[in-house]
ROZAKE-990498 format. One record per residue (C-alpha): residue number from 1; residue in one letter; x, y negated, z. Coordinates in Angstrom, 3 decimals. Layout:
! ROZAKE-990498
> NUM|A|X|Y|Z
...
***
This chain:
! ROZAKE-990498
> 1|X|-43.034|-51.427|8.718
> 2|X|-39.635|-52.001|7.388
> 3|X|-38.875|-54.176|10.246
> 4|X|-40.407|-51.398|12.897
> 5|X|-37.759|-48.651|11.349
> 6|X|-34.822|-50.875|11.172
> 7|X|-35.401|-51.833|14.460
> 8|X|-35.757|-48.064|15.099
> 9|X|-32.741|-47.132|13.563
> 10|X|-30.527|-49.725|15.250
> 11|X|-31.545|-48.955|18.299
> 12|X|-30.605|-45.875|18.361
> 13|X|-27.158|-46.143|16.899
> 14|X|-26.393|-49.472|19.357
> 15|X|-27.535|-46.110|22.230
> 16|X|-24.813|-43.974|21.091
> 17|X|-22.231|-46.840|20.497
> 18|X|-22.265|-47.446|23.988
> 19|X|-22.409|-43.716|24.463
> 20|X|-19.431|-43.025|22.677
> 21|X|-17.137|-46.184|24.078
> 22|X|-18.242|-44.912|27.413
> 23|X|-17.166|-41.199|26.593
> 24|X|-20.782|-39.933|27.587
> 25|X|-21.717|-38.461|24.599
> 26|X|-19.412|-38.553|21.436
> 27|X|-21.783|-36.418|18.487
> 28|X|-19.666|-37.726|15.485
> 29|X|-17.424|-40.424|14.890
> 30|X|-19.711|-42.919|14.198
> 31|X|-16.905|-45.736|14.623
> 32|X|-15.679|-44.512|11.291
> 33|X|-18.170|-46.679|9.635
> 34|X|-16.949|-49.948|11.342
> 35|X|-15.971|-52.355|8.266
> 36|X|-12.887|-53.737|9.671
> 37|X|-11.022|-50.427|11.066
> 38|X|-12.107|-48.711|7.902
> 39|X|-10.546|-51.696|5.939
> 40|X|-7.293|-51.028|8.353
> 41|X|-7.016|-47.244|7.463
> 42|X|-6.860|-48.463|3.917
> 43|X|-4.586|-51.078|3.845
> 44|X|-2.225|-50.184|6.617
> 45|X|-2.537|-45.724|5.969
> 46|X|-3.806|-46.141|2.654
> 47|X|-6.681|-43.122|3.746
> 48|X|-8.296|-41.638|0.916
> 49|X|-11.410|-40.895|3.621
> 50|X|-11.234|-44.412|4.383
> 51|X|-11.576|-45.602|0.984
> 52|X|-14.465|-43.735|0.152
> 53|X|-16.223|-44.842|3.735
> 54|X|-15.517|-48.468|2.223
> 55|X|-16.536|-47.880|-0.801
> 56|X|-19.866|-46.275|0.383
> 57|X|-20.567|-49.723|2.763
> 58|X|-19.742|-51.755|-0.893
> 59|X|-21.852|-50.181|-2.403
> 60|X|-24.626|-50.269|0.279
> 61|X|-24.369|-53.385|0.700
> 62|X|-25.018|-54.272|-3.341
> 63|X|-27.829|-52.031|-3.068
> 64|X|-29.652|-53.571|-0.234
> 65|X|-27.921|-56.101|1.400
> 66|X|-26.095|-57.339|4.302
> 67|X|-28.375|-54.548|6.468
> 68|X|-24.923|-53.648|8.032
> 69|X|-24.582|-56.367|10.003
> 70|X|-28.358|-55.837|11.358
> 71|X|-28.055|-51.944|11.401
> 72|X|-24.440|-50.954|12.000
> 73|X|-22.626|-53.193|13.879
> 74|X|-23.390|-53.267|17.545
> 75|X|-21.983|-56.516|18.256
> 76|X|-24.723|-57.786|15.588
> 77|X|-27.190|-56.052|17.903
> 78|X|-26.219|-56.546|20.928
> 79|X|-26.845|-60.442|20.110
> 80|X|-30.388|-59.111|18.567
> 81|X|-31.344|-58.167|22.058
> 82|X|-30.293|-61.109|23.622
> 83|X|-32.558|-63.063|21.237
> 84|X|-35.490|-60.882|21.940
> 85|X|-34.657|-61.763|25.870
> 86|X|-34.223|-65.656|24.882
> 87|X|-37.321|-65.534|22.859
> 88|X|-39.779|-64.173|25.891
> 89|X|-39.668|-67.390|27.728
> 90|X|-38.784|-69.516|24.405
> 91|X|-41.096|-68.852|21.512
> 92|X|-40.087|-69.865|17.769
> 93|X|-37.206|-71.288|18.788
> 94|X|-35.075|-70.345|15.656
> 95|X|-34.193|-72.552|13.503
> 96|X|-32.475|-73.387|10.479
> 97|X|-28.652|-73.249|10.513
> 98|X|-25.819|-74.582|7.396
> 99|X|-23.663|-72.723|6.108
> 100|X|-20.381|-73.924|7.034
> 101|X|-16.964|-73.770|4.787
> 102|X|-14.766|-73.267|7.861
> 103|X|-16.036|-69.200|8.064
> 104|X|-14.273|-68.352|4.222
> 105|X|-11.158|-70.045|6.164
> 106|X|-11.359|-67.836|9.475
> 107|X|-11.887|-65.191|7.138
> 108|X|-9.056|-65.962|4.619
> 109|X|-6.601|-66.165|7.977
> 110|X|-7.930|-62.675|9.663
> 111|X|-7.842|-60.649|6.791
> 112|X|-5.129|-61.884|5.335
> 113|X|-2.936|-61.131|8.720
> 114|X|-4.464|-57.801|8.453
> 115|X|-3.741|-56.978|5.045
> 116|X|0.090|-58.135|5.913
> 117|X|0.238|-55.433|8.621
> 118|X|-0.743|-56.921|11.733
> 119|X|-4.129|-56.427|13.697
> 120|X|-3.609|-59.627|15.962
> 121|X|-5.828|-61.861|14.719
> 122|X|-8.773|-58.949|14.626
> 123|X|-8.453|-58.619|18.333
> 124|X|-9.857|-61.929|18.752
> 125|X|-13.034|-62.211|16.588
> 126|X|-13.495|-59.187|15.319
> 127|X|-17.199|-57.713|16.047
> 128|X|-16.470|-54.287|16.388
> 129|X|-13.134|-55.127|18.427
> 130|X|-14.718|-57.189|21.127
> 131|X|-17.833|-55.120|21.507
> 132|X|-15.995|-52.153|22.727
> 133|X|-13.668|-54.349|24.791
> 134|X|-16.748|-55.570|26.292
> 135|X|-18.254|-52.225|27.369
> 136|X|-14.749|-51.393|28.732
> 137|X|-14.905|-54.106|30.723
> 138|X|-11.776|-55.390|29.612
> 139|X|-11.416|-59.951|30.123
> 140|X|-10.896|-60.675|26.505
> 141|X|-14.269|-58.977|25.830
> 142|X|-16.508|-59.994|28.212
> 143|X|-14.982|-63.601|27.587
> 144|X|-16.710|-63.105|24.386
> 145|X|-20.238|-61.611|25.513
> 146|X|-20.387|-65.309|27.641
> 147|X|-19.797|-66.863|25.010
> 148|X|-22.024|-64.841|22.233
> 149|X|-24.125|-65.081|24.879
> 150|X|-24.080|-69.328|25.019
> 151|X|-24.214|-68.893|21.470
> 152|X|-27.605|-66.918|21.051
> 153|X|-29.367|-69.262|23.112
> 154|X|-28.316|-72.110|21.280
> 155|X|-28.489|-70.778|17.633
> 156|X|-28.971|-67.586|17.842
> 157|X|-27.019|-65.267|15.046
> 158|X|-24.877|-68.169|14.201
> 159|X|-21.527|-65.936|14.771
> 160|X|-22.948|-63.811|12.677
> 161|X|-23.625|-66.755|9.821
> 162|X|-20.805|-68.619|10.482
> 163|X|-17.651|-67.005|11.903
> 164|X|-17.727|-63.407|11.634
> 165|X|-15.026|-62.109|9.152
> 166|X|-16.684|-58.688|8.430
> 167|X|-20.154|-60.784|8.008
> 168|X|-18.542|-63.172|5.743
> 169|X|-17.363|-60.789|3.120
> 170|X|-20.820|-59.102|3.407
> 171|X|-22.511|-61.939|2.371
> 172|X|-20.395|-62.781|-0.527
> 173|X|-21.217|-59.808|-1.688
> 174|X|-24.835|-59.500|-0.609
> 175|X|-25.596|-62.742|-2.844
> 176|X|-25.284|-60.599|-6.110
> 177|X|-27.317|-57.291|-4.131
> 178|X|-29.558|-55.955|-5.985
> 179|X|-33.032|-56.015|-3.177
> 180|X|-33.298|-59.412|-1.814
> 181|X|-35.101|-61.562|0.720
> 182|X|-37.838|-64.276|-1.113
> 183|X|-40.561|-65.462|-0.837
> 184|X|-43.695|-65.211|-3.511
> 185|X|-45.266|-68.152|-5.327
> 186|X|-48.462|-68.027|-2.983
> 187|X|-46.487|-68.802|-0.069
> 188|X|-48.324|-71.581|2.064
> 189|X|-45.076|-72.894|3.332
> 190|X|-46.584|-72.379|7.417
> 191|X|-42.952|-72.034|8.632
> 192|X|-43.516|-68.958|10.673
> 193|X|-40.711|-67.429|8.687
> 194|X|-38.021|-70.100|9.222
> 195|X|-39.143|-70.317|12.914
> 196|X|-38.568|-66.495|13.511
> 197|X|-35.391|-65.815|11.346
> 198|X|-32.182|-65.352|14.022
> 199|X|-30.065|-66.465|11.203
> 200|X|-31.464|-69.862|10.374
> 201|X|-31.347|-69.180|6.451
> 202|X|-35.218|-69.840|5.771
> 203|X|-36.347|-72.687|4.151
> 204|X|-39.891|-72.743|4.207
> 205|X|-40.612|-76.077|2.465
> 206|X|-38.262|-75.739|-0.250
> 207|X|-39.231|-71.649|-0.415
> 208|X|-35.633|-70.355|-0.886
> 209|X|-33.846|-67.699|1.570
> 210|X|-30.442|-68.080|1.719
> 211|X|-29.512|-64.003|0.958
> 212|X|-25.855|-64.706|1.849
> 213|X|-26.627|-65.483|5.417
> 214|X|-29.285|-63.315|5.782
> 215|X|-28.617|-60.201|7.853
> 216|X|-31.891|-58.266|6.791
> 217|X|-33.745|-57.764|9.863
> 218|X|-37.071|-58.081|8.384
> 219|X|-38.292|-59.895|10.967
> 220|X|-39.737|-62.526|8.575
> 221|X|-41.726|-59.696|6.508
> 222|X|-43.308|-58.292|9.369
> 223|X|-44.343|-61.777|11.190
> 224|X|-45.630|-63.676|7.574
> 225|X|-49.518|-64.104|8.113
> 226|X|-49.970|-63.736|3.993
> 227|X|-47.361|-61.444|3.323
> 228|X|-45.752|-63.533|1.095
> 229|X|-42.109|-62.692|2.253
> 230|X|-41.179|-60.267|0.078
> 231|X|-37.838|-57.354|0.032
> 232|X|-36.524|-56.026|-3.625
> 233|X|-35.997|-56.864|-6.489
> 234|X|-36.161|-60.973|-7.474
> 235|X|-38.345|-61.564|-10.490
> 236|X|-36.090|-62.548|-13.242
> 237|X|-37.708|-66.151|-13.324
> 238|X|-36.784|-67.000|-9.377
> 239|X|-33.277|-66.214|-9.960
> 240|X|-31.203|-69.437|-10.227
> 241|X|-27.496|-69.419|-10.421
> 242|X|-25.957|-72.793|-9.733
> 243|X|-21.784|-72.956|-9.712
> 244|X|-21.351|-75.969|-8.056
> 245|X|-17.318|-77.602|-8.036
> 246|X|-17.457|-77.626|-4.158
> 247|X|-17.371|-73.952|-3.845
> 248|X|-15.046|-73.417|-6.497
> 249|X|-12.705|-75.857|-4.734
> 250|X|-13.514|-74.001|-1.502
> 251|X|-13.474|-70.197|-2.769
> 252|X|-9.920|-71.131|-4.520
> 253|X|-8.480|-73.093|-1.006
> 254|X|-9.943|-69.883|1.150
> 255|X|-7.870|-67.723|-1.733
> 256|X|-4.839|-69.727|-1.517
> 257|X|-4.711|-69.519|2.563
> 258|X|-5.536|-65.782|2.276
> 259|X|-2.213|-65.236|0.003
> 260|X|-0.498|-67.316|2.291
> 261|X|-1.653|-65.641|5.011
> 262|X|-0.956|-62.197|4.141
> 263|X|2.950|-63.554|3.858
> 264|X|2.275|-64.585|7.476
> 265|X|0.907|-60.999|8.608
> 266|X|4.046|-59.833|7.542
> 267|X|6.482|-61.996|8.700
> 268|X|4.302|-61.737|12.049
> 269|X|4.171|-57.957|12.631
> 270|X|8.104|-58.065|12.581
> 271|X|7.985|-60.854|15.227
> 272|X|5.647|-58.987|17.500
> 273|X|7.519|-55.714|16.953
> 274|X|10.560|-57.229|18.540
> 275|X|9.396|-59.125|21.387
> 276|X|7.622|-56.029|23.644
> 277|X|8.758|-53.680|25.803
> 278|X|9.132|-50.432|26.058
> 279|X|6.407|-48.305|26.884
> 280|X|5.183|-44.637|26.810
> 281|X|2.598|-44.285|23.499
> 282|X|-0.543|-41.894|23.359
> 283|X|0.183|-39.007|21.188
> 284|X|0.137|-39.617|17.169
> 285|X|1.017|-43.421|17.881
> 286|X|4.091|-42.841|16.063
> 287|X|6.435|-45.882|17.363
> 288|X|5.550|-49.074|19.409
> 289|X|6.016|-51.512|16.563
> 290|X|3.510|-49.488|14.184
> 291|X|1.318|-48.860|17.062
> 292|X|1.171|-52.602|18.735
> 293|X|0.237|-54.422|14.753
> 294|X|-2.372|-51.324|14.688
> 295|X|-4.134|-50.972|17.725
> 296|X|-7.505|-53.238|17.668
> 297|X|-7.568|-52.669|21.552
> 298|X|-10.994|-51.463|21.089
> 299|X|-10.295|-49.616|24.302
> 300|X|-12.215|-46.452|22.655
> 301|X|-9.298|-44.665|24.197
> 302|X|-9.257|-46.006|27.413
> 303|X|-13.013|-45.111|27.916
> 304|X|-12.720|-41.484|26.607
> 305|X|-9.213|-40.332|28.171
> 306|X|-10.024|-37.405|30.071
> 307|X|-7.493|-38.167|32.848
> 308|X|-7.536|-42.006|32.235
> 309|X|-3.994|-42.086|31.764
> 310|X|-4.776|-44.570|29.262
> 311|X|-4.514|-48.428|30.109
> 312|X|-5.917|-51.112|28.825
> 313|X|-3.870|-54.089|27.352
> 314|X|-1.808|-56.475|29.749
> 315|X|1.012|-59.083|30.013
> 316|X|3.961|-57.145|28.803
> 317|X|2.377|-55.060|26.266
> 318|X|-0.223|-56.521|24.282
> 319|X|-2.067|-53.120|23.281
> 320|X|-3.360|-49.960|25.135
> 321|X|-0.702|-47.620|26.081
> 322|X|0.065|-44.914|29.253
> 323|X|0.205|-44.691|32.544
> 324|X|1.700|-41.841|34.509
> 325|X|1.056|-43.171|37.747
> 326|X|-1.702|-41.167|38.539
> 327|X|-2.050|-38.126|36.033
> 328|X|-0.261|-36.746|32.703
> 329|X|-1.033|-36.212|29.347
> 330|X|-3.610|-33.096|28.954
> 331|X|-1.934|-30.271|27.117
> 332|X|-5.121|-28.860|25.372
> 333|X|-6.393|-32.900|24.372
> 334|X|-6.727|-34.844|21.328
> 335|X|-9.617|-37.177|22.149
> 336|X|-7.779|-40.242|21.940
> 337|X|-7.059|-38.987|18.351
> 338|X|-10.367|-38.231|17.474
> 339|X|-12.083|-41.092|18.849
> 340|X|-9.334|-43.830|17.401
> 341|X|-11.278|-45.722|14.442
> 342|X|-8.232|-47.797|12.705
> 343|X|-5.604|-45.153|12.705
> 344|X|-3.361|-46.759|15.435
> 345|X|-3.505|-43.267|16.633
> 346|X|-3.145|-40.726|14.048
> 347|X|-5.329|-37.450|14.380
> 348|X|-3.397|-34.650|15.256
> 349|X|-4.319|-31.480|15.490
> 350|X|-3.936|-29.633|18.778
> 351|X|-0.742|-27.391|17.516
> 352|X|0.762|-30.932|16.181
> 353|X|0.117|-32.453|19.491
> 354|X|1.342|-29.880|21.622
> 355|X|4.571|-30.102|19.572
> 356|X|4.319|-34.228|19.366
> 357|X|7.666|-35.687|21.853
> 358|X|6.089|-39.158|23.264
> 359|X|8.277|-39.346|25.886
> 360|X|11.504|-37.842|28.037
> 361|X|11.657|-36.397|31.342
> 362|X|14.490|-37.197|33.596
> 363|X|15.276|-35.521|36.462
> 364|X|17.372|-37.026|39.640
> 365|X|18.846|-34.239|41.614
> 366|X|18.989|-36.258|44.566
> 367|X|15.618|-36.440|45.307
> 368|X|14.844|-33.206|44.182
> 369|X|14.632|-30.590|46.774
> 370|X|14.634|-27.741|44.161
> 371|X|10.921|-26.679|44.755
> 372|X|10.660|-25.305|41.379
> 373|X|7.203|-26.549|40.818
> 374|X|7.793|-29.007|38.666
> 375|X|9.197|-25.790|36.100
> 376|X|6.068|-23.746|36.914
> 377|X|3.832|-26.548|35.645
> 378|X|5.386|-27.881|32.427
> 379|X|3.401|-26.115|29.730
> 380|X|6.254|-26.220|26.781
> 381|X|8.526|-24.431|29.573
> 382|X|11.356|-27.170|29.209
> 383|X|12.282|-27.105|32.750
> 384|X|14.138|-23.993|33.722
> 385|X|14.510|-23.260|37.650
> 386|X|17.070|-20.600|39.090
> 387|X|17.176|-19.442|42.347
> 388|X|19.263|-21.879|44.555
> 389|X|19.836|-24.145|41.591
> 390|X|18.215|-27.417|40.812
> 391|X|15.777|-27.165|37.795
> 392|X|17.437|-28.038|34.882
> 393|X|15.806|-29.900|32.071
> 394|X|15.722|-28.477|28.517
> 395|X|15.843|-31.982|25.896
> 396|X|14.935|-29.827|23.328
> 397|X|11.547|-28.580|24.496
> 398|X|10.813|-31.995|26.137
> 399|X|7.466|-33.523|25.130
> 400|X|7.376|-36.363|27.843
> 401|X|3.753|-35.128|28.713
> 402|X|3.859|-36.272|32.324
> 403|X|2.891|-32.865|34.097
> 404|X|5.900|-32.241|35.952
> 405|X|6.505|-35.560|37.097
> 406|X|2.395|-35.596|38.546
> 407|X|3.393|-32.223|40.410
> 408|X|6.937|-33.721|41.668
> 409|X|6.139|-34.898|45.388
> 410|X|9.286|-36.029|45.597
> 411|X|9.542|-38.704|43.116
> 412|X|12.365|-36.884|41.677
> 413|X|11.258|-37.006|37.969
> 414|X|10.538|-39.606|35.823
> 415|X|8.847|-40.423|31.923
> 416|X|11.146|-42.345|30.037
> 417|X|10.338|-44.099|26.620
> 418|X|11.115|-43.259|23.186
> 419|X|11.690|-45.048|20.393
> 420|X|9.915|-42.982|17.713
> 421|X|7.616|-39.748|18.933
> 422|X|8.599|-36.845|16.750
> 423|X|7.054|-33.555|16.029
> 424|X|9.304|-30.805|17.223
***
């Protein structure tokens, strides 16, 4: 049962992921829950909403478990799916995987970037990050459903057990959680468990579940013939606790690189800051070097842009930004705003945004053939047209939206830059 309504509820949350990267239907802002952009808000905006959401998944996560990563995340589920695919033509082909040292290390190096100020190293491993960058389409993303994909075949949830950064601190604190995966005294040791569990953390001979790797699927509860696999609370005489000096040599190495680390984030987001160019920002972005060590390129954005203005990551700037070539900035819009899970893109209300300069309009009075159309359309009315006079361009009132230049047949205007966007 408990596996049928996890199953259930997973499901339908994966749905409206893909829903909401897609821009199809958007009911609430379920990315807020996402472990790593919520951890961003905190340490890079230091939200107050944030820390609460955080706190909430903490506390979750003592109370039952590391169910996030089988409930939650959709790149967790997404490689769910793909087992239940693998496991139609393979049957019981799970099996038992170590838990390696190296993911406290990956861990140690992503979040301690992050908590320096850069999102760089999130980009690349991140679960959240490279599921939406997969349902955008984008390379870096579906680089990483081929090779999730390679991975589930081979050992199924093993990114999940072994590399994941967001899984890793889940299970460190999921081995003191309060419900727990074991297995009763009566257990027959068949192995049907350890077979069927996509994270390899069954031992059926020795009857022990490794709750640290375990992502609480409940797939062992509901396939056990004797329903001896039991969820809740331990008896007090099963519960060992064994400090042995290799993970205290390991936990104070993976603490060590993390401090060092988190030096590194900052030196790096300085470094990145300087090397990109200049380009124009969605609204509430604030200023390239904030925006380019914030932006998970998640491509949330990208997907839900009304007049897809906003482009995905490339060669000379390493995160999303936009693209006039085609359309301009929507007066009346905020989605990227509201959609934007780490706070790379503040939310703004509509007023703010209306009033928010991203860019400047520049107009070249040799090309211009004096039209006027370009003053009709801009909706701040920062273009000013007289008769027989070339439209003349009002810096003041200038929000760099893109509208006149999309109405200019003439190529006579153009978006510049700015360094900072300001609130007029």
């Amino acid at each position: 049962m408990l596996y049928r309504i996890r199953l259930t509820v997973s499901c339908a949350l994966f749905i409206l992921a893909i829903a909401g990267i897609l821009g199809v239907f958007y009911p609430l802002n379920i990315f807020d829950i996402q472990l790593m952009p919520v951890l961003q808000r905190v340490f890079t905006d230091f939200s107050v909403a944030a820390l609460i959401i955080l706190l909430i998944l903490a506390g979750i996560t003592l109370l039952f478990g590391r169910i996030y990563c089988s409930l939650i995340c959709p790149f967790g589920i997404l490689q769910e799916i793909l087992g239940f695919f693998k496991n139609l033509f393979r049957k019981n082909s799970c099996s038992q995987q170590k838990n390696f040292p190296l993911k406290y290390f990956v861990s140690a190096i992503v979040w301690g970037i992050l908590i320096g100020g850069s999102s760089i190293a999130v980009r690349y491993i991140e679960p959240y990050t490279l599921f939406g960058s997969a349902v955008s389409g984008a390379f870096l993303g579906c680089t990483a459903f081929v090779i999730i994909l390679a991975a589930v075949l081979l050992k199924d949830r093993i990114f999940c057990t072994n590399f994941c950064p967001v899984g890793t601190v889940l299970g460190l604190i999921s081995k003191i959680s309060l419900n727990k995966i074991y297995m009763n005294e009566t257990c027959i040791s068949c192995g049907m468990c350890e077979k069927n569990c996509p994270s390899g953390c069954i031992d059926s001979k020795e009857k022990t579940v490794d709750n640290e790797t375990c992502i609480k699927c409940f797939k062992c509860i509901s396939i056990c013939p004797k329903n001896n696999m039991q969820y809740g609370i331990k008896p007090k005489q099963q519960i060992k606790f064994n400090l042995k000096r290799r993970r205290v040599i390991i936990g104070a190495a993976a603490l060590a690189l993390l401090g060092g680390m988190v030096k590194a984030g900052i030196e790096l987001k300085d470094k990145i800051a300087e090397k990109i160019k200049d380009v124009i920002l969605p609204p509430g972005a604030v200023s390239k070097e904030e925006f380019i060590n914030k932006c998970l390129n998640c491509n949330l954005c990208v997907e839900n842009c009304p007049n897809k203005i906003i482009k995905k990551a490339d060669k000379d700037f390493g995160a999303v930004h936009l693209d006039y070539s085609e359309s301009h900035c929507k007066f009346d819009c905020v989605k990227c705003g509201e959609v934007c899970p780490s706070g790379a893109i503040k939310r703004l209300s509509l007023d703010d945004k209306q009033h928010t300069r991203i860019g400047m309009a520049m107009i070249d009075e040799n090309k211009c053939n004096q039209c006027g159309v370009c003053a009709d359309t801009c909706p701040v009315h920062a273009i000013i047209k007289e008769k027989d006079k070339p439209p003349v361009l009002n810096a003041m009132k200038c929000i760099g939206c893109g509208a006149c230049k999309n109405v200019c047949h003439f190529g006579a205007i153009e978006i510049f830059p700015i360094k900072e966007q300001k609130l007029l």
